[in-house]
C-alpha positions as CSV (number, residue, x, y, z in Angstrom):
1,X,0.0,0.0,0.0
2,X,1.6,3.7,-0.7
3,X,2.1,6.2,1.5
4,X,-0.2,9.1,0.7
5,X,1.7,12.6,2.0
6,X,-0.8,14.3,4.0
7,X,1.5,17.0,4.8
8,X,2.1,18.2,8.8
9,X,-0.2,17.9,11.7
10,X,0.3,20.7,14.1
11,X,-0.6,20.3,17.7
12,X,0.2,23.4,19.7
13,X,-1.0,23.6,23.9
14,X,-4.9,23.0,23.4
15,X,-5.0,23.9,19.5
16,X,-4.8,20.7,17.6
17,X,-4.5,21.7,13.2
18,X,-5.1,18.8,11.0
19,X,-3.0,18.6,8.2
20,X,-5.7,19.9,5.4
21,X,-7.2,22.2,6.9
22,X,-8.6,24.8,4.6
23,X,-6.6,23.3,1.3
24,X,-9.6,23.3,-0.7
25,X,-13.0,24.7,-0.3
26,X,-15.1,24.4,-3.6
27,X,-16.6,20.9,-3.8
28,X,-15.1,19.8,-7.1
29,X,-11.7,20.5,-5.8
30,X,-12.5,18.5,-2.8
31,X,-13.3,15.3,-4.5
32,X,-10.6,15.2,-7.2
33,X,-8.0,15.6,-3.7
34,X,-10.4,12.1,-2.5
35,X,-9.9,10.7,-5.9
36,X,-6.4,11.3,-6.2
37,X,-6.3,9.8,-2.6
38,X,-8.1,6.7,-3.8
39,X,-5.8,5.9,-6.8
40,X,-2.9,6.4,-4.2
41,X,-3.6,4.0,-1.6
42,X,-4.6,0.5,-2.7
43,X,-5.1,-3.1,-0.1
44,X,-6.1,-6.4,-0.5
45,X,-9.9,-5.1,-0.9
46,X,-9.9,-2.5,-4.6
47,X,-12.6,-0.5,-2.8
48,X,-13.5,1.7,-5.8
49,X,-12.8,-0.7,-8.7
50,X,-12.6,-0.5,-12.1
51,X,-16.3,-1.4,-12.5
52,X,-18.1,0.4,-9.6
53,X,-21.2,2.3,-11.7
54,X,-20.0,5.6,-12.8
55,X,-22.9,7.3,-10.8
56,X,-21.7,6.3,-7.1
57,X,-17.9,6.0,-7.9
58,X,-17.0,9.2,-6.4
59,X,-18.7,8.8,-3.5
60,X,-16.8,5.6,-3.1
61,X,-13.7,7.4,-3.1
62,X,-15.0,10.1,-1.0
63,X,-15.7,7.6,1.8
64,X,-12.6,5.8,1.6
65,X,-10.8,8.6,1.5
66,X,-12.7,10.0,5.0
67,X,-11.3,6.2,6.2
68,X,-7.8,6.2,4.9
69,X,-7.3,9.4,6.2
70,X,-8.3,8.3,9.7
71,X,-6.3,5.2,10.0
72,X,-3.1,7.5,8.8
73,X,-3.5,9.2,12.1
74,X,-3.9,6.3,14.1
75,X,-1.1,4.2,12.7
76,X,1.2,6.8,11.0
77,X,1.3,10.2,12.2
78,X,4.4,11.0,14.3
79,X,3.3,11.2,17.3
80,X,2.8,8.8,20.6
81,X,-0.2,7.4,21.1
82,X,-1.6,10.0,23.6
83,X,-1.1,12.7,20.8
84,X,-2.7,10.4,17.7
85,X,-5.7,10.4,20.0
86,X,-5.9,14.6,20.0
87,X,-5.7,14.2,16.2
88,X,-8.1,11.6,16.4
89,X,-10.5,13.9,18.4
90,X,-10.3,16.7,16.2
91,X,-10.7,14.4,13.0
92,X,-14.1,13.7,15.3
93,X,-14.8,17.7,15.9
94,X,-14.5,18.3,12.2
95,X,-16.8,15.7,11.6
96,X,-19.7,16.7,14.0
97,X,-18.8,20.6,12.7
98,X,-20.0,18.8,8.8
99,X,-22.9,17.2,10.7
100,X,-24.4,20.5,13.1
101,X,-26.1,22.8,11.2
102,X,-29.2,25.1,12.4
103,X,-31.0,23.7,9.2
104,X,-30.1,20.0,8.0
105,X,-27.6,18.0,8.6
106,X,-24.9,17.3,6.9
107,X,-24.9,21.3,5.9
108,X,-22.6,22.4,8.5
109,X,-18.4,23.9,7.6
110,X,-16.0,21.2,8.5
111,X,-12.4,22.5,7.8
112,X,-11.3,19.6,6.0
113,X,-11.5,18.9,2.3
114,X,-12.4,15.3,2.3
115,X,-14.9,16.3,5.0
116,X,-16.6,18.6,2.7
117,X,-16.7,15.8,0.1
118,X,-18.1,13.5,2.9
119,X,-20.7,16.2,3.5
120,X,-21.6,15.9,-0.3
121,X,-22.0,12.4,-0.3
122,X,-23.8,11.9,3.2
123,X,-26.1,14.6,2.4
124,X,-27.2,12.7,-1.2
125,X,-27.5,8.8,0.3
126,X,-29.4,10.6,3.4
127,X,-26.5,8.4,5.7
128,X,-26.3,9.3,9.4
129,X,-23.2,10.2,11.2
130,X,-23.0,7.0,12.9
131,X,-21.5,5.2,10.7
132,X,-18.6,7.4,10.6
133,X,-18.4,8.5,14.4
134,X,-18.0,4.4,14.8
135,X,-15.3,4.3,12.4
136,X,-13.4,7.3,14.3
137,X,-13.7,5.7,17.7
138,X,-11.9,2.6,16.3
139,X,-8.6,4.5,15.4
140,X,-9.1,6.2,18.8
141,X,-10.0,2.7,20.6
142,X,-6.3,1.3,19.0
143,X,-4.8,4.3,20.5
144,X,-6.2,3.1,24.3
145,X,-6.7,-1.0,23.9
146,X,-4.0,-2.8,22.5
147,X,-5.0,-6.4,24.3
148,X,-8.2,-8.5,23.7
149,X,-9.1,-10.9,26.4
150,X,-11.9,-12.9,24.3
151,X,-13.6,-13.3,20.7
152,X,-16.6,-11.1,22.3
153,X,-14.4,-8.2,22.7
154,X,-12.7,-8.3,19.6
155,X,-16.2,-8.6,17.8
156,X,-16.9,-5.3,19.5
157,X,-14.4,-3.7,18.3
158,X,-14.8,-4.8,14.5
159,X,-18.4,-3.3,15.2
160,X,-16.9,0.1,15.0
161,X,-13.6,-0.4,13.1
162,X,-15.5,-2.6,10.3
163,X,-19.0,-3.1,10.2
164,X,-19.2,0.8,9.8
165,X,-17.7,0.4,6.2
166,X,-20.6,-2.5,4.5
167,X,-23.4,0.1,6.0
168,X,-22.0,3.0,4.3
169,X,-21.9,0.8,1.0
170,X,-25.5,-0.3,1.7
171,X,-26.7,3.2,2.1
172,X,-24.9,4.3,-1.2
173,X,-26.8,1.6,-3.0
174,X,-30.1,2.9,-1.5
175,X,-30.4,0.1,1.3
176,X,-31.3,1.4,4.9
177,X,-32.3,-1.8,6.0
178,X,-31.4,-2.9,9.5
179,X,-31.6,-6.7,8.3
180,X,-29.4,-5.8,5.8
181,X,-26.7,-4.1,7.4
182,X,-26.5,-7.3,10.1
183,X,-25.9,-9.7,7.0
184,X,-22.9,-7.3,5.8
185,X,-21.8,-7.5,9.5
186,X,-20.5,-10.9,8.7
187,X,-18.4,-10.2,5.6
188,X,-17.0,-6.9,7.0
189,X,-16.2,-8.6,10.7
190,X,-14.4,-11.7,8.1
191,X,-12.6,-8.5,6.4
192,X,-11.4,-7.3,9.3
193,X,-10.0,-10.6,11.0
194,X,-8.9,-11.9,7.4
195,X,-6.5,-8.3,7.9
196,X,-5.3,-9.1,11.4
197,X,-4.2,-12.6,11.0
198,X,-2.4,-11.4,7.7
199,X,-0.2,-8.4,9.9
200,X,0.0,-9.9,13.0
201,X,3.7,-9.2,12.7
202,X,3.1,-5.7,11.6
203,X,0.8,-4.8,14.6
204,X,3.0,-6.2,17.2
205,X,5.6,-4.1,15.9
206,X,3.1,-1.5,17.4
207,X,2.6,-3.2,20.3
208,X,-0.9,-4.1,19.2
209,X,-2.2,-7.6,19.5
210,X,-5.9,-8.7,18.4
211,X,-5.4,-12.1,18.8
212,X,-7.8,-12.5,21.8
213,X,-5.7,-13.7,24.9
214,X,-8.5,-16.6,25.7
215,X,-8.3,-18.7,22.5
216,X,-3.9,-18.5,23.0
217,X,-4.5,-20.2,26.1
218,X,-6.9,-22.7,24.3
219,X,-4.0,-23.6,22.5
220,X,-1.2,-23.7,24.6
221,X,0.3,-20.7,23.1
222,X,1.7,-17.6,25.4
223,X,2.1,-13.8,25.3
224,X,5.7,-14.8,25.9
225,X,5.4,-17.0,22.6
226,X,4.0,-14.0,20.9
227,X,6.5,-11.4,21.6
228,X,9.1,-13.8,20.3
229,X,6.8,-14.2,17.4
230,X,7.8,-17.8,18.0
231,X,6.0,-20.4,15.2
232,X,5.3,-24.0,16.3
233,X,3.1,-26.2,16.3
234,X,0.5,-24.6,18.7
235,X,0.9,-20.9,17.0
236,X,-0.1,-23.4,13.4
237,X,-3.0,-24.8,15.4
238,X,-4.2,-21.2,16.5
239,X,-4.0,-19.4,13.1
240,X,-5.9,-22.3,11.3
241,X,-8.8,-22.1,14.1
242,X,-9.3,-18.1,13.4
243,X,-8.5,-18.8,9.3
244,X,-11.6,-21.2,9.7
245,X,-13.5,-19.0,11.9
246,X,-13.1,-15.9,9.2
247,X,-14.2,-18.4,6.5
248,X,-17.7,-19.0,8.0
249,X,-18.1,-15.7,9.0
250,X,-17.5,-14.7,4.7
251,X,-20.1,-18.1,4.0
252,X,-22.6,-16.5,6.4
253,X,-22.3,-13.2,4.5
254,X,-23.2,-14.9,1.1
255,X,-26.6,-14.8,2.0
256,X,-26.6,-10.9,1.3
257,X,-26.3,-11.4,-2.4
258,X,-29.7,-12.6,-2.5
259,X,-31.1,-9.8,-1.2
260,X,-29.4,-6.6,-3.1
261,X,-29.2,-5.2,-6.5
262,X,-26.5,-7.1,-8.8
263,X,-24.3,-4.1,-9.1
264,X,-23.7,-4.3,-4.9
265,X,-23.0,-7.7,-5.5
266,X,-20.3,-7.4,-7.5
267,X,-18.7,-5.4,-4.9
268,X,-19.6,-7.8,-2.5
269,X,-17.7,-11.0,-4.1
270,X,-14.5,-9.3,-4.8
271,X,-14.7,-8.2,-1.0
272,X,-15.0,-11.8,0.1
273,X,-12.9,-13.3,-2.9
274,X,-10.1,-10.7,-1.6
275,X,-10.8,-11.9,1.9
276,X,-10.9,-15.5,0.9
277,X,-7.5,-15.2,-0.9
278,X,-6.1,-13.4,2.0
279,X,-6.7,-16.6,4.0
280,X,-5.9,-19.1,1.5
281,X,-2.4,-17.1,1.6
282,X,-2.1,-17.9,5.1
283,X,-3.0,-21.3,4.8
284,X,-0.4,-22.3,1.8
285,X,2.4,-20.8,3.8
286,X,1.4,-23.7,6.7
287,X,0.0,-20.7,8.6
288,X,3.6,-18.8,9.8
289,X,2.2,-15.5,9.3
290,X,5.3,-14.2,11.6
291,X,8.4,-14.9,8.7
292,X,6.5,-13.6,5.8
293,X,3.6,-11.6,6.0
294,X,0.7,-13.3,3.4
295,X,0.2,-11.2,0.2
296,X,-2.4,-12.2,-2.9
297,X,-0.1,-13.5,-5.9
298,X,-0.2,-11.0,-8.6
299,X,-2.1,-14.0,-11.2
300,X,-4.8,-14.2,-8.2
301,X,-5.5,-10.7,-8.3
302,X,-5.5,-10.5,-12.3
303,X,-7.9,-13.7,-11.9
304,X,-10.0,-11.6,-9.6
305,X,-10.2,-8.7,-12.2
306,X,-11.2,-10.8,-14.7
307,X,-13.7,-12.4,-12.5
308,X,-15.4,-9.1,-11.6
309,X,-15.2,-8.0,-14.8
310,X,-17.4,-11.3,-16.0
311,X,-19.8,-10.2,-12.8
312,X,-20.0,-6.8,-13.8
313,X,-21.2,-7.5,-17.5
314,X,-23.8,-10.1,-15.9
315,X,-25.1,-7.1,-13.3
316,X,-25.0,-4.5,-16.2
317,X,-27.1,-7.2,-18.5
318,X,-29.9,-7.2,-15.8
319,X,-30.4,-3.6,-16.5
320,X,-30.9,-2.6,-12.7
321,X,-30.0,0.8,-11.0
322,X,-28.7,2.4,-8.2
323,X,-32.4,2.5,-6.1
């Protein structure tokens, strides 16, 4: 994934200045920075691909623009932990300063640019803050927890660091549907954990560990075993338990396709084929995520393509619309 150059957060006594503040203001401007933020930063998951319907794909970016930027301050600005969370908290002020106005929401004057094109697109798909608000108390929760004593609490926390992200899709496709949004809960929670086992090593590195301390013990495999990043037989056992607990959380998810428009879908297979892929990775390298981290081999990913490209033709075919 590149590095996108944000430019220089300034905290000063109690005056915290994001980097961005007041580069753009006009909304076209705004959205060709999220754009050019989008075609910068790329994962596992192509959030806007090559096939998204021309009508929504600039929203796309906008959003994932509003969530790269976020997860930059909470993994990569130079700062300690205490002083990501300020960031953090202003990222949060800006947000509720796009949300407040004294006629509707979503017509307030955040200081950010990608806020502004956050405004646009929350504003048009009639989407709440919450989803958003959830999103920025996850960068701030990794900031405060870096230990998970159970499954339970690591759930919780992919409630606001993941789920978050299949609702906002949803509400860009016209779906508002509480049913709905607890079927995407499945794949975006599989996402998520699909991500963690992949950079286990990374996170440590950060002192950050989401393997939940209960199912370790299950398996005979310590905190002292983890810091030394130590594979054996019982780390091999562990990883395959949570590879197979991620798959059924992405089989559960399935059942969404039969309920959405054929355009969503074909975002929502390359989410769980990228997901999938991730954990076949860490299953053909007999599960030692901790030597080499698990990547998607570039004829996988050109397989992929091709694959949504088929899907895409089939949903275009069916002649249905964004509702």
């Amino acid at each position: 994934m590149g590095k996108f150059n944000w430019g220089t957060h300034i905290i000063s006594e109690d005056v915290v200045t994001l980097a961005g503040y007041e580069k753009f203001e006009d909304l076209d401007s705004c959205q060709k920075y999220c754009t050019k933020i989008a075609k910068s930063n790329y994962e596992n998951f192509i959030i806007s691909n090559w096939f998204t319907p021309k009508e929504i794909k600039q929203h796309i970016q906008n959003i994932y623009a509003f969530c790269r930027y976020g997860d930059d301050l909470g993994d990569d600005a130079p700062f300690p932990p205490n002083e990501r969370k300020l960031l953090l908290e202003e990222w949060m002020k800006d947000l509720e300063r796009a949300f407040n106005s004294e006629t509707h929401p979503w017509e307030g004057e955040p200081r950010h640019p990608i806020l502004r094109a956050v405004s646009h697109t929350a504003s048009t798909f009639n989407i709440p803050i919450t989803p958003f608000k959830r999103l920025i108390e996850a960068f701030i929760l990794d900031q405060e927890k870096t230990r998970y004593s159970n499954y339970q609490e690591l759930k919780n926390y992919c409630i606001h660091s993941a789920d978050p992200v299949g609702h906002l899709f949803l509400y860009i496709y016209g779906y508002d549907d509480e049913e709905l949004q607890r079927i995407s809960d499945y794949t975006c929670t599989a996402l998520q954990l699909a991500n963690h086992w992949q950079d286990v090593s990374r996170d440590l590195d950060q002192d950050r560990i989401y393997m939940p301390i209960e199912d370790m013990e299950r398996f005979n495999y310590s905190l002292e075993d983890y810091n030394k990043k130590l594979v054996n037989d019982e780390w091999r056992a562990l990883m395959r338990f949570q590879v197979e607990r991620a798959r059924e959380l992405f089989e559960k998810g399935k059942e969404l396709w039969e309920k959405v428009d054929s355009r969503l879908v074909v975002d929502l297979r390359m989410f769980t084929m990228g997901g999938m892929a991730v954990l076949d990775a860490i299953e053909s390298q007999g599960y030692d995520t901790w030597s080499k981290r698990p990547r998607i081999s570039k004829l996988k990913q050109l397989r992929m393509l091709m694959v949504s490209r088929k899907l895409w033709k089939e949903a275009h075919k069916k002649g249905k619309g964004i509702r």
